[in-house]
VOGU-3710 file (C-alpha; in Angstrom, 3 decimals, decimal comma):
1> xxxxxxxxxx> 50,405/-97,279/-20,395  51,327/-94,215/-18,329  51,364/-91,235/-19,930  54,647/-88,573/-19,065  53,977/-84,897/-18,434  56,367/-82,401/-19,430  57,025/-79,999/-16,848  58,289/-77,788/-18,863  54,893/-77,112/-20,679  53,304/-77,461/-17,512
11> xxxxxxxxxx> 55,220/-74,210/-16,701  54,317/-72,891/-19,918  50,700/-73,131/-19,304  50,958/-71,603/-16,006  52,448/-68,676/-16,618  50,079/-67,833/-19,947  47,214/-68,157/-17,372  48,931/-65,585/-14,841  49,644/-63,420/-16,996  45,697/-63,504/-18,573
21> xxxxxxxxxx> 44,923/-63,598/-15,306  46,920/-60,545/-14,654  45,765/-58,850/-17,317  42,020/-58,953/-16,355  43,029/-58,050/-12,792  44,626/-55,306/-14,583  41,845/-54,063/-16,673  39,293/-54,565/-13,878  41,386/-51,740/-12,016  42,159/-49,909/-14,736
31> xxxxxxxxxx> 38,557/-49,537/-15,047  38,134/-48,864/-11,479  40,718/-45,958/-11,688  38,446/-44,563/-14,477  35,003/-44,502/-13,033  36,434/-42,966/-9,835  38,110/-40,126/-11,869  35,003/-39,998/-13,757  32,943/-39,539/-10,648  35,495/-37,701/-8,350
41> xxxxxxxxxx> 36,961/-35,341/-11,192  34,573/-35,027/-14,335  31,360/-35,484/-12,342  32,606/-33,915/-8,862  30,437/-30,764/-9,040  27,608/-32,212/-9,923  27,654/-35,361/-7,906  28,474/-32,635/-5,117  25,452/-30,356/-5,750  23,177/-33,917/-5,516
51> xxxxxxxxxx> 24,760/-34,795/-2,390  24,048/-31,129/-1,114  20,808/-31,037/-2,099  19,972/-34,177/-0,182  21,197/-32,759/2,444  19,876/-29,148/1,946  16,542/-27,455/0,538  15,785/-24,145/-1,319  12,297/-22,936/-0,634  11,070/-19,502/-1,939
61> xxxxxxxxxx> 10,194/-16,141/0,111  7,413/-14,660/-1,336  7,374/-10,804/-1,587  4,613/-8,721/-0,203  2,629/-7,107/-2,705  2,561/-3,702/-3,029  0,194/-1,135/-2,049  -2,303/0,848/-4,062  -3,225/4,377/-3,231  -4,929/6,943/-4,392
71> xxxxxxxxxx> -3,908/10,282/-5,251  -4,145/11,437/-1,381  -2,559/8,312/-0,124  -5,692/6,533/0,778  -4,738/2,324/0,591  -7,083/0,800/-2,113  -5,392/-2,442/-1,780  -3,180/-3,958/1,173  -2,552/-7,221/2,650  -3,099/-8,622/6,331
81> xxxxxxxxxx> -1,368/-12,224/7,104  -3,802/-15,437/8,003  -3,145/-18,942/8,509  -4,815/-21,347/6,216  -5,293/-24,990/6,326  -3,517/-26,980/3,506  -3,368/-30,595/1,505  -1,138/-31,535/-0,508  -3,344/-34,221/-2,617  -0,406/-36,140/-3,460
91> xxxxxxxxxx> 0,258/-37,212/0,404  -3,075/-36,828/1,652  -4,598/-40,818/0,904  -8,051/-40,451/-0,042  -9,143/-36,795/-0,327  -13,063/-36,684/0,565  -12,057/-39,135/3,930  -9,150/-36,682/5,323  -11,439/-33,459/4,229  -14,554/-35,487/6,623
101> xxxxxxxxxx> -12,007/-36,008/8,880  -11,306/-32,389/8,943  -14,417/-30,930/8,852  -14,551/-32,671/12,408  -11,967/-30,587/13,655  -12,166/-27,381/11,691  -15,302/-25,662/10,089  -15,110/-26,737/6,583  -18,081/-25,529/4,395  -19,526/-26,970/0,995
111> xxxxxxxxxx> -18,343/-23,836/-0,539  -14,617/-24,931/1,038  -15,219/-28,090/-0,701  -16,189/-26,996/-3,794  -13,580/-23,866/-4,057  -10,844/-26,800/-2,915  -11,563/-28,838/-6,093  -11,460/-26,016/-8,450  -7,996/-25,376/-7,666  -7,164/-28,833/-7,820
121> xxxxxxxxxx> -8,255/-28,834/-10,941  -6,451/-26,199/-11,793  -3,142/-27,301/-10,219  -0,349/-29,662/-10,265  -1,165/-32,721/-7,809  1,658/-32,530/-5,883  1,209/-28,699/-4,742  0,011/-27,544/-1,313  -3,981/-26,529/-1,473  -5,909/-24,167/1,146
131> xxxxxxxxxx> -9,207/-26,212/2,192  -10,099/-23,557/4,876  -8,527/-19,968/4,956  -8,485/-17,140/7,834  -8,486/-19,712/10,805  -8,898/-18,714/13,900  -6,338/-19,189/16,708  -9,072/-21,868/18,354  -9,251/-23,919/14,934  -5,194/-23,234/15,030
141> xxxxxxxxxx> -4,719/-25,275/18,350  -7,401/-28,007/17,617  -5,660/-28,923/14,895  -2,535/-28,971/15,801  -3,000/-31,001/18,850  -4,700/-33,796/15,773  -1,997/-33,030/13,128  -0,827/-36,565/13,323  -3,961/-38,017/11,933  -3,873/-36,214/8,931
151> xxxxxxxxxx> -0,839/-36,692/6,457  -0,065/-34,252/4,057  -2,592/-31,472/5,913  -0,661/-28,433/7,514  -1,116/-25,322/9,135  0,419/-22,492/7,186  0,787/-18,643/7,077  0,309/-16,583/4,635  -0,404/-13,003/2,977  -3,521/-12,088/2,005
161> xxxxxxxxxx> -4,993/-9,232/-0,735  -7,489/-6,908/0,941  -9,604/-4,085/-0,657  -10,472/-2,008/2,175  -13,112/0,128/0,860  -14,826/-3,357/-0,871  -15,899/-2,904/-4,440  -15,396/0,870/-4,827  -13,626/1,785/-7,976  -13,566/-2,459/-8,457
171> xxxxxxxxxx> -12,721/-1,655/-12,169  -10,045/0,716/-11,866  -8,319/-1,502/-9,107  -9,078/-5,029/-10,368  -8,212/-7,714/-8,258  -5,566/-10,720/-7,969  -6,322/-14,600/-7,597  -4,829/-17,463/-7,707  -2,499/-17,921/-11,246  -4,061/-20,342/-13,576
181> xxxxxxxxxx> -2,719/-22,734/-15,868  -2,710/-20,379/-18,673  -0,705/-18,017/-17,082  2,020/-20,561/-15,304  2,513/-21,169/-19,145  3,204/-17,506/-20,317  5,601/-17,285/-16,763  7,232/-20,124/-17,582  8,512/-19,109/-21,262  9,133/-15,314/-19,497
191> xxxxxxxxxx> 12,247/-14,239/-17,863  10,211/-14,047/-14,623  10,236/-17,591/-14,282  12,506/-17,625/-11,268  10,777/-14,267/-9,597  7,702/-16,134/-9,648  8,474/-19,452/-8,025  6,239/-19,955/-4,875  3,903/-16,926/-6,060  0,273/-18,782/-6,038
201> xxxxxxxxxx> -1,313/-14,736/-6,795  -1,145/-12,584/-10,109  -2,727/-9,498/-10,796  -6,348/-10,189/-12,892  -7,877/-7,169/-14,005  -7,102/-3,220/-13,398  -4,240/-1,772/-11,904  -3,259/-5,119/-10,563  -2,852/-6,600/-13,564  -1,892/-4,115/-15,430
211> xxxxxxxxxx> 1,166/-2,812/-12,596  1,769/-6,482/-11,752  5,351/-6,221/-12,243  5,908/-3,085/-9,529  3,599/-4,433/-7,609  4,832/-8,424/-7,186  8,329/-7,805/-5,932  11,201/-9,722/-5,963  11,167/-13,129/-4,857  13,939/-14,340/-1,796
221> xxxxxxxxxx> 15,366/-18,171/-1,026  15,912/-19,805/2,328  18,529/-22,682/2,103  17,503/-25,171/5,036  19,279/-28,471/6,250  17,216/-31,361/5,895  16,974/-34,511/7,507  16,438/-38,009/6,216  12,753/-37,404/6,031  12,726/-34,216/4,062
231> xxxxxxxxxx> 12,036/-32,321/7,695  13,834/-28,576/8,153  16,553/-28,978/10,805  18,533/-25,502/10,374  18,772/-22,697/8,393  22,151/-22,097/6,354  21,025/-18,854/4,594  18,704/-16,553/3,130  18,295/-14,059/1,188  15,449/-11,778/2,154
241> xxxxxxxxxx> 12,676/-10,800/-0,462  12,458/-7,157/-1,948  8,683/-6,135/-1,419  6,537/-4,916/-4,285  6,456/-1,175/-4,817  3,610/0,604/-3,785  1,812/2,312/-6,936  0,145/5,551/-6,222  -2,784/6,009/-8,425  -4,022/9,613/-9,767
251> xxxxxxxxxx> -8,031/8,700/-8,404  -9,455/10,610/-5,816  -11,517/7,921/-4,392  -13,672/9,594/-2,429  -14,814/11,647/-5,521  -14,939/8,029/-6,989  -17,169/6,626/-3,964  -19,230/9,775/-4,169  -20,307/8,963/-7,799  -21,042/5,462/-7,332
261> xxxxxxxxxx> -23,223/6,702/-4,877  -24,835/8,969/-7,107  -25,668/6,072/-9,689  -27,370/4,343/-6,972  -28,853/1,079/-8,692  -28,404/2,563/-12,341  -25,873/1,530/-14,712  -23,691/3,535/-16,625  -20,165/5,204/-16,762  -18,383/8,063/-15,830
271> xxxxxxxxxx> -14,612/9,200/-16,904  -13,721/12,596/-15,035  -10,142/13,865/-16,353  -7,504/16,782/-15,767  -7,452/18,152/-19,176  -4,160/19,792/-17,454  -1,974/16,448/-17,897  -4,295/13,392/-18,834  -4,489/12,076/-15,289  -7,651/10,482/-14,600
281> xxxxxxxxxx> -9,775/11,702/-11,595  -12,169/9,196/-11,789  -13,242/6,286/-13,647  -16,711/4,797/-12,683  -18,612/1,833/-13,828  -21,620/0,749/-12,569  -22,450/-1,761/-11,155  -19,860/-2,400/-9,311  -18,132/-5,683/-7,418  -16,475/-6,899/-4,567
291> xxxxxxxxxx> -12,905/-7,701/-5,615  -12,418/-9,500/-2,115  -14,926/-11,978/-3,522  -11,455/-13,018/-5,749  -8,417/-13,315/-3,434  -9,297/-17,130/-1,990  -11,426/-18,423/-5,579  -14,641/-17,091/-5,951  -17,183/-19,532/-4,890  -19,792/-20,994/-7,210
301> xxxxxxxxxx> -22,937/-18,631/-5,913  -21,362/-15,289/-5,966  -19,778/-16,177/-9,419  -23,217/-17,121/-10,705  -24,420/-14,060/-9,203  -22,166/-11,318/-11,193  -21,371/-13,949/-14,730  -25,024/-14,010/-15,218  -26,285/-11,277/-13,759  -28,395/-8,986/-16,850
311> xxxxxxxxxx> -26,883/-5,623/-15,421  -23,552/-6,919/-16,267  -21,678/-6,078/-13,074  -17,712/-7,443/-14,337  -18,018/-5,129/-17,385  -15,671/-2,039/-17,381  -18,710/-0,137/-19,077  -16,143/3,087/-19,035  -13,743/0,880/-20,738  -15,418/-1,699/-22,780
321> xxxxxxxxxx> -18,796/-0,392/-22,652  -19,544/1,470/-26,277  -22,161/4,008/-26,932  -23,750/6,311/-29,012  -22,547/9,743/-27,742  -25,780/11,227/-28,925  -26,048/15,382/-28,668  -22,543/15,098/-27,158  -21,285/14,678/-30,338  -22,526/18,429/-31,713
331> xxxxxxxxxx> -19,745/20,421/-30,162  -17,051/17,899/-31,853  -19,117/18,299/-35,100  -19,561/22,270/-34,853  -15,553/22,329/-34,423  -15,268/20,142/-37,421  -17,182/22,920/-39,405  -15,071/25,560/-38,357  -11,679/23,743/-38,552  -12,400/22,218/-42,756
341> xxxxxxxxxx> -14,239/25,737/-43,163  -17,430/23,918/-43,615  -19,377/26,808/-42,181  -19,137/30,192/-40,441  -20,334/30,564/-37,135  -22,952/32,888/-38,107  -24,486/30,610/-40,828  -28,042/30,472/-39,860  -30,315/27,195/-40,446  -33,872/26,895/-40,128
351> xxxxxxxxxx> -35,023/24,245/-37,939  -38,293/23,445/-38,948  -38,492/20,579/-36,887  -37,431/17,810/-38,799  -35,008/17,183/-41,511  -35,636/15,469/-45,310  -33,182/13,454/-47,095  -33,650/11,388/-50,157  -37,242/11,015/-49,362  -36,650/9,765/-45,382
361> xxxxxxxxxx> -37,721/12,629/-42,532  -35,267/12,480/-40,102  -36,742/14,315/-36,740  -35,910/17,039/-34,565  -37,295/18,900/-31,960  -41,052/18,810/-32,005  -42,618/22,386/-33,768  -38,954/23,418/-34,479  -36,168/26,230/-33,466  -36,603/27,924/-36,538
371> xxxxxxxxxx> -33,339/29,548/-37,494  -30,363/28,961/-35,830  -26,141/29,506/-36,162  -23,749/27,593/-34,795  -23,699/29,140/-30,844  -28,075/28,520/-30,463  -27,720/25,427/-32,462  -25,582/23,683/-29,790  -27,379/25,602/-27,115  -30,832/23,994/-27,826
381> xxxxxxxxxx> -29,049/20,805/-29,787  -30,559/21,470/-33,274  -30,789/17,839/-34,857  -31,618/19,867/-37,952  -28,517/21,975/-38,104  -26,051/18,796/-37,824  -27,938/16,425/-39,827  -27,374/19,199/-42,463  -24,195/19,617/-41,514  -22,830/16,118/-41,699
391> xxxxxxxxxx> -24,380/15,864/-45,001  -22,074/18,453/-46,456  -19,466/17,354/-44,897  -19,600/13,386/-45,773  -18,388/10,005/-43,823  -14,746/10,364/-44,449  -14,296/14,184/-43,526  -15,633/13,562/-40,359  -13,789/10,354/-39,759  -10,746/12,215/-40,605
401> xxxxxxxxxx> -11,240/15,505/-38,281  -12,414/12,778/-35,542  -9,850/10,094/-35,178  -7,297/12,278/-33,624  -9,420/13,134/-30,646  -9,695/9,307/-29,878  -13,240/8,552/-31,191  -12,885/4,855/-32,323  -9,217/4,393/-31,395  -6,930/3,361/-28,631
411> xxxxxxxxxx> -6,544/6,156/-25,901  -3,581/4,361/-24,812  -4,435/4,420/-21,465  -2,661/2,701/-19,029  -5,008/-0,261/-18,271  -5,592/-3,864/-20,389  -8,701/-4,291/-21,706  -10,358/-1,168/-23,420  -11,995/-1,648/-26,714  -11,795/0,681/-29,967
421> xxxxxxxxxx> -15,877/1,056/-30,198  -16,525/2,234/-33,849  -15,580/5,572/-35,839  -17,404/4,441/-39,074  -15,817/5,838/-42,725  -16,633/4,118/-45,823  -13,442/1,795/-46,055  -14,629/0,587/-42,485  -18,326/-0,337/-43,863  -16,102/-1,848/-46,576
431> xxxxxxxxxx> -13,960/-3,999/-43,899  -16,823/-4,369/-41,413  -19,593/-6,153/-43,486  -18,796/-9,614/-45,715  -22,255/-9,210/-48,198  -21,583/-7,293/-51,058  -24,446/-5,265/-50,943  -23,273/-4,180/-47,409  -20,200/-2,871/-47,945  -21,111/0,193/-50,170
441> xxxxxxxxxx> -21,560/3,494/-47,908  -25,118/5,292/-48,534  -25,788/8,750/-48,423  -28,857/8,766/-46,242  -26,599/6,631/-43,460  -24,704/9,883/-42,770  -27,389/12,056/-41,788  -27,549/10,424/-38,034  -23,037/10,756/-37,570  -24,520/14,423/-37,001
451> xxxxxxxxxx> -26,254/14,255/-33,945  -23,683/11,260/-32,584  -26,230/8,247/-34,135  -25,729/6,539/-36,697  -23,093/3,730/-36,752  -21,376/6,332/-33,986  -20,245/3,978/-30,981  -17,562/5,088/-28,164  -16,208/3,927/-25,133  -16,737/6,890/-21,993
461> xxxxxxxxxx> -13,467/6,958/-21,889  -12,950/8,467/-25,317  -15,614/10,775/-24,992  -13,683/12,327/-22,114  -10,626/12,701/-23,504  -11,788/14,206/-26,411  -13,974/16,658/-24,074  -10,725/17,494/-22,056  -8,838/18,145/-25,225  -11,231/20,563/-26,656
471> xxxxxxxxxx> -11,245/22,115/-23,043  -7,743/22,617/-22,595  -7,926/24,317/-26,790  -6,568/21,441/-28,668  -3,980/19,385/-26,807  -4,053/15,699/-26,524  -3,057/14,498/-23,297  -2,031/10,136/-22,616  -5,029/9,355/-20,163  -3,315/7,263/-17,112
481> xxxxxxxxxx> -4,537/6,596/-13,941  -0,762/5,789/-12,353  1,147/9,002/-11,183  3,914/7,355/-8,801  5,380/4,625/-7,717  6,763/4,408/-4,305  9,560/2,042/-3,722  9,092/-0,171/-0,842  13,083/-0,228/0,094  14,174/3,660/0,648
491> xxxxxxxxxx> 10,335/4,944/0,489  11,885/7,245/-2,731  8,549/8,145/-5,359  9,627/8,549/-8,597  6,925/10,029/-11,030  5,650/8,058/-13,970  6,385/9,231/-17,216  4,011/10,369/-19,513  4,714/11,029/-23,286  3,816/14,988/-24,137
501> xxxxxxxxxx> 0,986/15,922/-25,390  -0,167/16,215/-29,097  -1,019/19,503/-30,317  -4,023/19,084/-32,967  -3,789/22,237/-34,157  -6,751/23,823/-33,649  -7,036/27,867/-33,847  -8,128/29,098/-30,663  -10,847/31,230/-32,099  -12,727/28,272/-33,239
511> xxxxxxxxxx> -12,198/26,235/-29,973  -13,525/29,178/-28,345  -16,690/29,536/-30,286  -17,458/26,272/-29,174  -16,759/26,608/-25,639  -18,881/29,617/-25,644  -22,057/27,648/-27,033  -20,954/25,126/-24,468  -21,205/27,442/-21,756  -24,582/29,028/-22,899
521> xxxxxxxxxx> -25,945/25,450/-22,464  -25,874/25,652/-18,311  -26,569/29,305/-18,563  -29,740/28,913/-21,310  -30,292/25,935/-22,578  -30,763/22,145/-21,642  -28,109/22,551/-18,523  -29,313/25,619/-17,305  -31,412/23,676/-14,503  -29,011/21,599/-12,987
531> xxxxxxxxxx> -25,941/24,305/-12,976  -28,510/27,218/-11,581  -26,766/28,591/-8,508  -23,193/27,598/-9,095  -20,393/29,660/-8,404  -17,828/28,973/-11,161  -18,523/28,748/-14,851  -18,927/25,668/-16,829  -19,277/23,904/-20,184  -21,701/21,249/-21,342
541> xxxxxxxxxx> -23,637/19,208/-23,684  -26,476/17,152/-22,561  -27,264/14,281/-25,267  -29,856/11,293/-25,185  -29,105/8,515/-27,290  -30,961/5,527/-28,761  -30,552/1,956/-27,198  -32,048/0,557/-29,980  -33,388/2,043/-33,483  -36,647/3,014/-33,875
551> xxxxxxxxxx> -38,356/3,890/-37,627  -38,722/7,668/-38,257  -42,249/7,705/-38,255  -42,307/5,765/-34,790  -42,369/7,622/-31,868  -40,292/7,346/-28,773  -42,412/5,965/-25,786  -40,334/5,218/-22,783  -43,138/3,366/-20,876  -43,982/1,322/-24,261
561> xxxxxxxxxx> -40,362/-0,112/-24,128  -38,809/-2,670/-21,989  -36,159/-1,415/-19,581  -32,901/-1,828/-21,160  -34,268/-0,227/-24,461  -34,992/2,763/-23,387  -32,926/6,134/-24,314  -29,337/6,504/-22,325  -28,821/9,568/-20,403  -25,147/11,546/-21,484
571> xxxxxxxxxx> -23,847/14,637/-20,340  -20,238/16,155/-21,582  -18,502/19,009/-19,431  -15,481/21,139/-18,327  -14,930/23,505/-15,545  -13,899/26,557/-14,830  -14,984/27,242/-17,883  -12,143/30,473/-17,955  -9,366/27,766/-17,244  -10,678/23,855/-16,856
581> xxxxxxxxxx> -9,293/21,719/-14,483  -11,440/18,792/-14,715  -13,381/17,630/-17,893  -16,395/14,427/-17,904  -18,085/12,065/-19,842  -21,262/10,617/-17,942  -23,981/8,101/-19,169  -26,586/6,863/-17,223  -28,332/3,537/-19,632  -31,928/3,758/-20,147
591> xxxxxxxxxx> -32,377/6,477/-17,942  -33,826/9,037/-20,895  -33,099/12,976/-20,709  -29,734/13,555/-20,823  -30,124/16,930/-18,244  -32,310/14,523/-16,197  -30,264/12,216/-14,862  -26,284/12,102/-16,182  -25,857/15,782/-15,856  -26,884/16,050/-11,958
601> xxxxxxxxxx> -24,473/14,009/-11,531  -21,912/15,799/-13,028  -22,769/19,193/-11,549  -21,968/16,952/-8,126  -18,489/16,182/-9,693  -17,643/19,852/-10,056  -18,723/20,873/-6,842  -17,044/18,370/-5,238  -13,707/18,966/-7,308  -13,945/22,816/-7,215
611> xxxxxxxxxx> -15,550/23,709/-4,383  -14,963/21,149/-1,981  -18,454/20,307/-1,498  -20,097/16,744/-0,328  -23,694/16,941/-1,000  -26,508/16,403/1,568  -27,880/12,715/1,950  -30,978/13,977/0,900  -29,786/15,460/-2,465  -27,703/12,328/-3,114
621> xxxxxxxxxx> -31,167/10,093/-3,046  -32,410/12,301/-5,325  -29,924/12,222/-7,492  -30,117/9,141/-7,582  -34,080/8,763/-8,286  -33,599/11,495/-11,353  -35,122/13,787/-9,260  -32,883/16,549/-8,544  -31,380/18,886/-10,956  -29,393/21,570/-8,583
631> xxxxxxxxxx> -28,001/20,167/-5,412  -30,624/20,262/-2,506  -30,025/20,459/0,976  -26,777/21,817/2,793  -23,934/20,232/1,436  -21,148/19,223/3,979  -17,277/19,828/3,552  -15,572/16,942/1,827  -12,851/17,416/4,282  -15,100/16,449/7,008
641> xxxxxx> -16,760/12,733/4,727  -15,171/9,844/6,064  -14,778/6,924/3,979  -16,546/4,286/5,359  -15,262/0,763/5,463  -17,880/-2,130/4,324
//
């Protein structure tokens, strides 16, 4: 039976399927229509900047650093460019066959290696690594005529840090190296971020770290046109970098270098200030250490050389290094006294020769002064007279007179790193020890704050600064080492400003008294040696302190004790005496007498600073063997001493 088809529904059928048909065609370009207005209108900058990028790159211009001078414009830190041979670890295949291949080509050392690993380490994979730095212009062309062995390995340029006059005044200056992980960290959650990208260098210690932002710059961009490869074809634009300022310090450095010379081999500190305006004049710690030994990654040797060394070369000792002040001390004490109207100047004390407190003999000088005031007692250093005198005047009195001067506290100077030492008071002991039995202040532990013992322990630093405030009558001046900075675009120096300084209030009578005794030390009594022959006027206070205790009824034998328990040598000063210009705070460790060996050098100082005076080579070995108390010799001009590079 054959079956009939309706045309008619035929046609019906048809058309429903054209117009479904129709309608998906429809949709299809309806959605067609909306991804291209969704890529050429919504997403059109974006997708733009992508396609630019691919075509372009944005590399970083590093600034120069800034320079560092000293206060007569001598550069303590510069930079010279080099080229340096590079991997990039990520491109390089495997690392120890390309650096064998290298070290065929180029001098590559097993320090190279070692330092070259570190920093991997220490960095992101994909980041461009020096293996070799400094290459010469032979190792240049040998390896660029063999570049095309040795993916991911360039040649590239760059600026180097260099400390001219090598590790003198190290501390003060620091040094930079290469930025850590630690430190990417801090940049990245800073609003340098941006000013730092490319930098591989930060500031680590001193001045550098401390005037890091004058000294880094501002950071530039170069827009290049790349090819397919990633390879630079043009340059589009470019926007130069701003160097770093130049900061111009307040050192003399040859006064600096002429101290470190003085120490020779010994450790110790020395803080020389204008008690004028706070600026420091010097600022010595010995040993000392190349900071050049920094700028490419210290290598494993010369870092086990100064970490482990037992003379402590990387410690700021004027900074960080804490001390009994010893005799120093008495002056601070004697103004105390006159200040809380403890005593009268002409109070007189017999010195027997030792000193008895609840049943302990605490000693003195050996057969006694018998009676002294306050101007003989500084002059000889009576122990008797301030053991007394601390007594009377308890923990907390002399806390109280002796924080404002800085003993204990924050100077505020204008470098990371310095430490508080100890100013002790009963609600410190309190704080300071966990036992119960511990925390309770006893009477007998305040006989030794007298005489700068005791629980007593300050930084160099401190102990000038308070010497230059009593100097200049009672004015406490922000120590700072920075005076200028010179910007490195229109060469304009614009001072640094320094808060004003704090008046303690002191009546000049009593700051005179003590200056007087002061004085009568170099003209009479423990000084009188080492400033015979001088032609100006100066203050002092010679002081030896203890290393480590000894028990009252043992007596001191240097030769009985190792080394680095023997007595420190101190010495305090100011001069001209009339009006003082420059005020110090010397130690010498384990060197004994304090007139023996810290207070040549200070007599040095002064000539230098007031008379313009270099002393003979033969006085400054003798200085330096505690063997010289007034200089020896003819001394030369300092005009005519040339600092000599290393």
């Amino acid at each position: 039976m054959t079956e009939l088809r309706s045309s008619e529904a035929d046609a019906s059928r048809f058309r429903l399927r054209a117009v479904v048909v129709g309608l998906v065609v429809f949709a299809a370009f309806c959605l067609v229509v909306a991804r291209l207005i969704f890529l050429q209108v919504v997403r059109h900058d974006d997708l733009a900047a992508q396609a630019e990028s691919n075509r372009t790159a944005v590399a970083p211009i590093v600034p120069n650093r800034g320079l560092i001078l000293d206060r007569n414009g001598v550069v303590l830190a510069t930079n010279y460019s080099a080229y340096t041979l590079e991997i990039t670890p990520s491109r390089a295949g495997v690392l120890d066959e390309t650096i064998d291949a290298l070290s065929k080509v180029v001098d590559i050392q097993t320090r190279d290696r070692r330092r070259f690993k570190r920093l991997m380490d220490e960095s992101r994979n994909f980041e461009s690594l020096p293996i070799r730095t400094r290459l010469t212009d032979q190792e240049v062309a040998r390896f660029t005529a063999q570049r095309y062995r040795f993916p991911g390995v360039d040649i590239k340029a760059r600026l180097f840090r260099n400390y001219p006059l090598g590790d003198v005044g190290s501390h003060a200056i620091g040094y930079i190296g290469r930025i850590n992980q630690t430190e990417k960290a801090r940049i990245q959650d800073s609003e340098d971020e941006a000013n730092y990208r490319g930098t591989e260098y930060i500031g680590k210690l001193g001045v550098e770290q401390s005037f890091e932002a004058a000294l880094h710059g501002v950071t530039g961009f170069e827009q290049m046109e790349t090819s397919a490869g990633g390879r630079a074809v043009r340059k589009l634009s470019s926007h130069a970098a701003t160097p770093g300022d130049s900061v111009m310090l307040s050192i003399d450095v040859k006064l600096q270098k002429l101290i470190e010379e003085l120490y020779g081999s010994r450790r110790g500190a020395l803080v020389a200030i204008d008690p004028r305006n706070g600026e420091i004049l010097a600022l010595v710690s010995k040993p000392t250490f190349d900071p050049n030994l920094f700028v490419e990654g210290i290598d494993a040797e010369n870092w086990a050389a100064l970490n482990e060394s037992i003379d402590k070369p990387l410690l700021n000792r004027a900074l960080r290094g804490t001390y009994p002040p010893g005799s120093t001390y008495k002056p601070f004490m004697a103004l105390a006294a006159l200040q809380l109207n403890k005593r009268s100047p002409s109070l007189v004390v017999n010195d027997p020769g030792f000193y008895t407190f609840g049943g302990h003999t605490f000693r003195s000088h050996e057969g006694g002064l018998g009676g002294v005031d306050m101007h003989r007692a500084i002059q000889q250093s009576s122990n008797t007279y301030f053991y007394s005198l601390a007594v009377e005047m308890g923990v907390d009195a002399i806390h109280d007179f002796m924080k404002p001067l800085g003993f204990g506290q924050s100077t505020g100077i204008d470098l990371n790193g310095e430490v508080r030492g100890t100013l002790p008071s009963t609600e410190w002991k309190r704080n300071a020890y966990k036992r119960p039995e511990m925390k309770r202040w006893f009477p007998g532990e305040t006989v030794s704050l007298g005489i700068g013992q005791g629980y007593n322990n300050f930084t160099m630093l401190q102990l000038a600064l308070a010497q230059a405030t009593m100097a200049n009558g009672g004015t406490r001046y922000r120590p700072h080492l920075a005076k200028a900075v010179k910007n490195s675009v229109t060469g304009a120096i614009t001072e640094i400003a320094q808060p004003p300084g704090e008046n303690l209030g002191y009546l000049p009578k009593n700051v005179e008294i003590v200056r007087n005794a002061m004085v009568a030390v170099n003209k009479g009594g423990t000084g009188t040696r080492v400033f015979a022959g001088a032609p100006y006027t100066a203050g002092g206070k010679t002081g030896t302190a203890q290393a480590v205790s000894l028990g009252q009824n043992v007596k001191y034998n240097a030769k009985a004790l190792e080394e680095h328990q023997r007595d420190h040598s101190l010495f305090a000063a100011f001069a001209p005496a009339e009006n003082p210009t420059i005020a110090v705070a010397a130690i010498v460790e384990n060197a004994g007498f304090g007139a023996a060996h810290a207070a040549p050098i200070v007599r040095r100082v002064f000539d230098y600073w007031l008379q313009g005076e270099y002393p003979s080579e033969e006085d400054i070995a003798a200085v330096q063997k505690g063997q010289a108390a007034a200089p020896i010799g003819k001394p030369r001009r300092a005009a005519e001493v040339t600092l000599p590079l290393p």
